[in-house]
DONUMI-946604 format. One record per residue: residue in three letters; z negated, y negated, x negated of N, C-alpha, C, O in turn. Coordinates in nm, 2 decimals, decimal comma. Example, Ala and Ser with C-alpha at 12.3 -4.5 7.8 and 13.67 -1.06 7.14 Angstrom:
   aa     npz     npy     npx    capz    capy    capx     cpz     cpy     cpx     opz     opy     opx
  ALA   -0,78    0,57   -1,32   -0,78    0,45   -1,23   -0,78    0,33   -1,32   -0,85    0,33   -1,42
  SER   -0,71    0,22   -1,28   -0,71    0,11   -1,37   -0,79    0,00   -1,29   -0,80   -0,11   -1,34
This chain:
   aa     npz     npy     npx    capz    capy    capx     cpz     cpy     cpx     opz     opy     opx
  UNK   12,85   11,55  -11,31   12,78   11,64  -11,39   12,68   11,72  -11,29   12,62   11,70  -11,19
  UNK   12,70   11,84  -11,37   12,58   11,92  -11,22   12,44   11,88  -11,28   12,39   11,87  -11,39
  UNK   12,38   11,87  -11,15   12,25   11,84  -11,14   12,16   11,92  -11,24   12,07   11,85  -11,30
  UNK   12,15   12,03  -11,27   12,05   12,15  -11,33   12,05   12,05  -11,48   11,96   12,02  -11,55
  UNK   12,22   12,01  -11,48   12,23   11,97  -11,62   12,19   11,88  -11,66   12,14   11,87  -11,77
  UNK   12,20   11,81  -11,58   12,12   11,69  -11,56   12,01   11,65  -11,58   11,97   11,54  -11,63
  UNK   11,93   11,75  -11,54   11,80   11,72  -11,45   11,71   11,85  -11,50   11,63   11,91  -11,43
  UNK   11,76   11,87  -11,68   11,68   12,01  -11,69   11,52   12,02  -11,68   11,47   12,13  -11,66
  UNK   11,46   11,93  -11,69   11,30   11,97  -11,64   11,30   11,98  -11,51   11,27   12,09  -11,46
  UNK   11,33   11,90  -11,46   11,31   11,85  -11,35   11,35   12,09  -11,24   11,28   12,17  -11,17
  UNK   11,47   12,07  -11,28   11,54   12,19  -11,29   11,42   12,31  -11,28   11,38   12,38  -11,19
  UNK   11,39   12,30  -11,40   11,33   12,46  -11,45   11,19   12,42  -11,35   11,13   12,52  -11,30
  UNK   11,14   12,32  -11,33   10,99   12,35  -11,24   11,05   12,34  -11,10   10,96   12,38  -11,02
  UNK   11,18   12,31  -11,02   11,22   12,35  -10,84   11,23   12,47  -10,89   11,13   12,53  -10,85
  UNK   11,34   12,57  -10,98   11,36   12,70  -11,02   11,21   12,79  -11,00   11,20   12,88  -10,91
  UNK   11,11   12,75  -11,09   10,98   12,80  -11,05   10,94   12,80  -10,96   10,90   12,91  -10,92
  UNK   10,91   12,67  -10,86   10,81   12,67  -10,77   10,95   12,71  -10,67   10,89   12,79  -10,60
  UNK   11,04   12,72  -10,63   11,12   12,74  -10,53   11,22   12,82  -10,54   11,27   12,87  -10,44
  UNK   11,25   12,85  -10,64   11,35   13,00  -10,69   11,47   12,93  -10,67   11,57   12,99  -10,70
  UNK   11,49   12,83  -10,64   11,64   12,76  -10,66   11,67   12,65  -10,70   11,60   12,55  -10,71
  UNK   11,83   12,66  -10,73   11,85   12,51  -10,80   11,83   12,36  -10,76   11,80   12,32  -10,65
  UNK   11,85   12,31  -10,84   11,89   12,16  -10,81   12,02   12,16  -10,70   11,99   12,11  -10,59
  UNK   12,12   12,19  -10,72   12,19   12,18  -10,64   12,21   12,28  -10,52   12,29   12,25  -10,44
  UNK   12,17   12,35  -10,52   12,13   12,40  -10,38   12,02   12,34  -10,31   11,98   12,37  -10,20
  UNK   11,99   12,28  -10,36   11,84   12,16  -10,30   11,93   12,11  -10,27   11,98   12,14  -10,16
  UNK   11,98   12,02  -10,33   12,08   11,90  -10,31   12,13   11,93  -10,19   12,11   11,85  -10,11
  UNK   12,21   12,04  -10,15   12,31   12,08  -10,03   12,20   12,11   -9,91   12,25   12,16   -9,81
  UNK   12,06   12,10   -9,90   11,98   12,13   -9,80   11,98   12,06   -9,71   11,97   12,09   -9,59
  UNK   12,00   11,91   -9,80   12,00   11,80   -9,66   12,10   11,66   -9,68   12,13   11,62   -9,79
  UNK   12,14   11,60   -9,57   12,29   11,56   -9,61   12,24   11,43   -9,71   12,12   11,44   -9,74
  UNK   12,30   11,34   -9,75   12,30   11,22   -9,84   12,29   11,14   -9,73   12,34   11,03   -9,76
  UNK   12,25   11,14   -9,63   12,21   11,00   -9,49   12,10   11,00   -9,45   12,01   11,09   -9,46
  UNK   12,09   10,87   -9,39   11,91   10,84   -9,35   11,83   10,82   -9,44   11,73   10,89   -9,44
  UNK   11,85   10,71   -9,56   11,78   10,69   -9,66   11,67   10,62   -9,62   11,63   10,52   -9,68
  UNK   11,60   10,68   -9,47   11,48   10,58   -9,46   11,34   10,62   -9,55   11,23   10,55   -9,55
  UNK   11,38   10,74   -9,63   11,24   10,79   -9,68   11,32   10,86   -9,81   11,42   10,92   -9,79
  UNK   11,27   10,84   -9,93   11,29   10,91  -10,11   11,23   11,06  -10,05   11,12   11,07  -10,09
  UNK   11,29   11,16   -9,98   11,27   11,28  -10,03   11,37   11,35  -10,08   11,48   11,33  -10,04
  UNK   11,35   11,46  -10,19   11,41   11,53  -10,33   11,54   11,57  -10,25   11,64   11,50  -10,26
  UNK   11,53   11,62  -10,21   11,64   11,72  -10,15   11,82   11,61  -10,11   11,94   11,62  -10,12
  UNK   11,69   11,49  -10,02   11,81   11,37  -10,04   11,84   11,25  -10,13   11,91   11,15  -10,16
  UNK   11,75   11,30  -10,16   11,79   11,25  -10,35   11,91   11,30  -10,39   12,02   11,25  -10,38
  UNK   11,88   11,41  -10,43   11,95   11,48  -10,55   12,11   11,50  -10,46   12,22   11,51  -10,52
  UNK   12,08   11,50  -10,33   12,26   11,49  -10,24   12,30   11,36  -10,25   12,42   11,35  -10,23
  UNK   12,22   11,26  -10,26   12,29   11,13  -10,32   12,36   11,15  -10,47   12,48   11,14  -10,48
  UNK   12,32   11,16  -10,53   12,33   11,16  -10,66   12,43   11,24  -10,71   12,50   11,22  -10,81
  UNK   12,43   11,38  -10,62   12,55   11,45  -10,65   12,67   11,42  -10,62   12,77   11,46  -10,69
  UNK   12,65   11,33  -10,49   12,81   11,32  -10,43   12,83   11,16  -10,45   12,90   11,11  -10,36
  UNK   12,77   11,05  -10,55   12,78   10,93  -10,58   12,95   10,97  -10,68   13,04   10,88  -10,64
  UNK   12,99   11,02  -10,74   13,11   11,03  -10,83   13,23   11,08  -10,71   13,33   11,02  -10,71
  UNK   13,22   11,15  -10,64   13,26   11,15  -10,50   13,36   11,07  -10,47   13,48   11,07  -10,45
  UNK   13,23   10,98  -10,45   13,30   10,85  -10,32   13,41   10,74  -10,38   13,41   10,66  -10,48
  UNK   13,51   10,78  -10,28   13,62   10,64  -10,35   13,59   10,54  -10,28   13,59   10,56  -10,15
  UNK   13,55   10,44  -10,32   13,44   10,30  -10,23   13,59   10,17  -10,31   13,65   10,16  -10,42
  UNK   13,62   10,10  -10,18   13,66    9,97  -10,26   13,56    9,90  -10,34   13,44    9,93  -10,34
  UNK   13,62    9,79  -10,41   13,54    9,68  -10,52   13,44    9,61  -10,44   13,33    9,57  -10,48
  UNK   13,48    9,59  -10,33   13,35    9,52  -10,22   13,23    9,65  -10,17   13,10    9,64  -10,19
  UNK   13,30    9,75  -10,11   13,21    9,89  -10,09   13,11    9,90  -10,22   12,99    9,86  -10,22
  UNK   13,17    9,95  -10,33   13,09    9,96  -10,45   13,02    9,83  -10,47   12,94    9,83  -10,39
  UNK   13,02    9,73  -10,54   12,96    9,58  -10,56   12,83    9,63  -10,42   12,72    9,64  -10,47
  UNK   12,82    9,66  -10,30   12,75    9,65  -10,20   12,63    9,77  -10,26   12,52    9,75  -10,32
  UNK   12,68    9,89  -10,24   12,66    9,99  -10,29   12,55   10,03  -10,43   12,45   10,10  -10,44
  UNK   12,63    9,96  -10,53   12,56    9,97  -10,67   12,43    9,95  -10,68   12,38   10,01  -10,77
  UNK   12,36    9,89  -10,62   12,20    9,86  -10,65   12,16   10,00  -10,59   12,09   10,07  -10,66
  UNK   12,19   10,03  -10,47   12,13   10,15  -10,42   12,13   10,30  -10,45   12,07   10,40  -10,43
  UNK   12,30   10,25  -10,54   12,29   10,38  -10,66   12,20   10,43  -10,71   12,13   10,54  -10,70
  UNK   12,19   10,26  -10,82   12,13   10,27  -10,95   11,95   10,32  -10,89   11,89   10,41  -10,96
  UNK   11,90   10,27  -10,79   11,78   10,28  -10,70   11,76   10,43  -10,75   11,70   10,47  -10,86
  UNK   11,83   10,53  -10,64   11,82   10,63  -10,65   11,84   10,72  -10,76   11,76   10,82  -10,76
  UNK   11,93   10,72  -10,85   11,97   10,73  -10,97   11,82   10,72  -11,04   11,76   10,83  -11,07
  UNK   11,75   10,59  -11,06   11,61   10,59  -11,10   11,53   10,66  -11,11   11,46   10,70  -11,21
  UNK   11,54   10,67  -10,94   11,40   10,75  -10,92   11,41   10,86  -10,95   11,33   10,91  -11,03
  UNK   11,51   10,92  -10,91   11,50   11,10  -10,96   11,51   11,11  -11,12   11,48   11,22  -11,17
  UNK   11,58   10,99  -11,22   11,56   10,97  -11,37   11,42   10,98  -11,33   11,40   11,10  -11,33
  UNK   11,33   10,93  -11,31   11,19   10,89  -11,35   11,09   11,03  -11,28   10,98   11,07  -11,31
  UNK   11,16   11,06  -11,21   11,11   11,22  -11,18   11,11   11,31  -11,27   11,01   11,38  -11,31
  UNK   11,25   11,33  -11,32   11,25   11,40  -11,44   11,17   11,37  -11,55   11,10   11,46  -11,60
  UNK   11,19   11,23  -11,62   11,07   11,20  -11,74   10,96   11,23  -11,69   10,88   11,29  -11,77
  UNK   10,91   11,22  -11,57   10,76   11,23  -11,54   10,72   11,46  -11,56   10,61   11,51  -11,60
  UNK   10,80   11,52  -11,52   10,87   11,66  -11,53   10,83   11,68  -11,70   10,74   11,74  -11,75
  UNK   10,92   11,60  -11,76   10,97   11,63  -11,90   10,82   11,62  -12,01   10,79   11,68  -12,11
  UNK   10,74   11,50  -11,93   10,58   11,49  -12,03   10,49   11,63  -12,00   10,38   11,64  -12,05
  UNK   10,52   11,71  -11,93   10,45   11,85  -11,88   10,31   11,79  -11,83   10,21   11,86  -11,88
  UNK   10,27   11,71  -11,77   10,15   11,66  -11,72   10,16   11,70  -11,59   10,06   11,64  -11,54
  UNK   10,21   11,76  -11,49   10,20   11,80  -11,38   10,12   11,92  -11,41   10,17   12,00  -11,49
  UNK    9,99   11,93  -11,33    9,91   12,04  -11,32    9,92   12,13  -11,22    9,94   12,25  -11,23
  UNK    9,91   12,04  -11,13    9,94   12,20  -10,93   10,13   12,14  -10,97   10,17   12,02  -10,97
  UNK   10,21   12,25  -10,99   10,33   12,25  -10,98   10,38   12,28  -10,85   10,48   12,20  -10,82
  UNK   10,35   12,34  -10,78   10,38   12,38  -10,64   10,34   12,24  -10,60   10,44   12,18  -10,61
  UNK   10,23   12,16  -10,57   10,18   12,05  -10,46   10,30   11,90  -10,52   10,34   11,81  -10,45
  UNK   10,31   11,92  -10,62   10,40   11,82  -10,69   10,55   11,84  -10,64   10,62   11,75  -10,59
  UNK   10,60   11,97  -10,66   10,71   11,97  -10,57   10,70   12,00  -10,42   10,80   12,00  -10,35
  UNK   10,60   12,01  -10,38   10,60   12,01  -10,23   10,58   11,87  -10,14   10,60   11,85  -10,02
  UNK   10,54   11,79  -10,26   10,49   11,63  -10,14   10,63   11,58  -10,17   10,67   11,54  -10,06
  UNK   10,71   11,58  -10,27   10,85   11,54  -10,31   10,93   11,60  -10,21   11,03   11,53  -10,19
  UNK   10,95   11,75  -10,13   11,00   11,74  -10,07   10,92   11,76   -9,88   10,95   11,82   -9,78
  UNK   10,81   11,67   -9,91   10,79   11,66   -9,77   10,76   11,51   -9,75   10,72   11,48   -9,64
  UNK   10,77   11,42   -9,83   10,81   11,27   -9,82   10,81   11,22   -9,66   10,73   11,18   -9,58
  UNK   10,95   11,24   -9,65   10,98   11,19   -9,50   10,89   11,23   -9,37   10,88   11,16   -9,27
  UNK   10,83   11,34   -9,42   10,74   11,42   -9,30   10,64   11,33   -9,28   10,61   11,28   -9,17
  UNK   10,56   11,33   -9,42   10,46   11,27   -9,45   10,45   11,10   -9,40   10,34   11,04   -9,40
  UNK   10,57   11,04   -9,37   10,56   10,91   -9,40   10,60   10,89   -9,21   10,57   10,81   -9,13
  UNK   10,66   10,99   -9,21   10,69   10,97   -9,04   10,55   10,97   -8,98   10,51   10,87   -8,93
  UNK   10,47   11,10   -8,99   10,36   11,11   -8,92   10,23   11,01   -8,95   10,14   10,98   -8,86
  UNK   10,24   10,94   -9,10   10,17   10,84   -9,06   10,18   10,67   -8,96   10,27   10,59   -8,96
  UNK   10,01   10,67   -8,89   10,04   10,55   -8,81   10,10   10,45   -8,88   10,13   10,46   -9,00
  UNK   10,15   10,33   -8,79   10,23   10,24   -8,83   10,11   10,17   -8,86   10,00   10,18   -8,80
  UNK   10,15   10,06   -9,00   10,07   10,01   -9,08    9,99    9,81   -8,97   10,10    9,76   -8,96
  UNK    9,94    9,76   -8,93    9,97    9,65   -8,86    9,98    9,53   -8,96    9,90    9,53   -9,06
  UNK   10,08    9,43   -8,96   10,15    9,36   -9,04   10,02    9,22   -9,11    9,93    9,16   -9,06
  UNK   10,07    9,22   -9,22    9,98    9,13   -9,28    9,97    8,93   -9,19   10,07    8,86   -9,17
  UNK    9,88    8,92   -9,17    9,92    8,78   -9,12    9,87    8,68   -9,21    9,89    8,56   -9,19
């Protein structure tokens, strides 16, 4: 299913603050390096999950990480869909600067 369709709030506020779609987001950055939830590799997971022909072991492995991602960007959209986002721009801008954001911060030192 295409993403816009999918993902119509979610949709109409990238459309606003960024003049384009969901799936041209999605095609910005590839579906690898899931070390960090940013939008852009979200929504290229999610597009190209129907895609993949995975054997019964591949998928079984697989499936949780779907459904993961799958989640979050569901839960993006409901959070979109209650219209409670105020700065529309800063909401879609930390969503797609995630990874930036989480690189440049120092490393955390481990609980003992």
């Amino acid at each position: 299913m295409n993403l816009d369709v999918r993902y119509p709030h979610l949709s109409a506020l990238v459309q606003e603050v960024l003049g384009t779609s969901l799936v041209d987001l999605s095609n910005r950055a590839p579906a690898t390096g899931f070390d960090f939830f940013d939008l852009e590799r979200l929504l290229s997971h999610v597009a190209r999950i129907a895609c993949w022909s995975l054997d019964t072991i591949s998928e079984e492995i697989l499936r949780l990480h779907h459904q993961q991602v799958q989640g979050y960007v569901s839960t993006i959209e409901a959070f979109t869909e209650l219209g409670v986002v105020r700065d529309r721009a800063t909401f879609v801008s930390k969503k797609l600067l995630a990874p930036q954001v989480a690189l440049s911060s120092p490393p955390r030192e481990p609980i003992h």
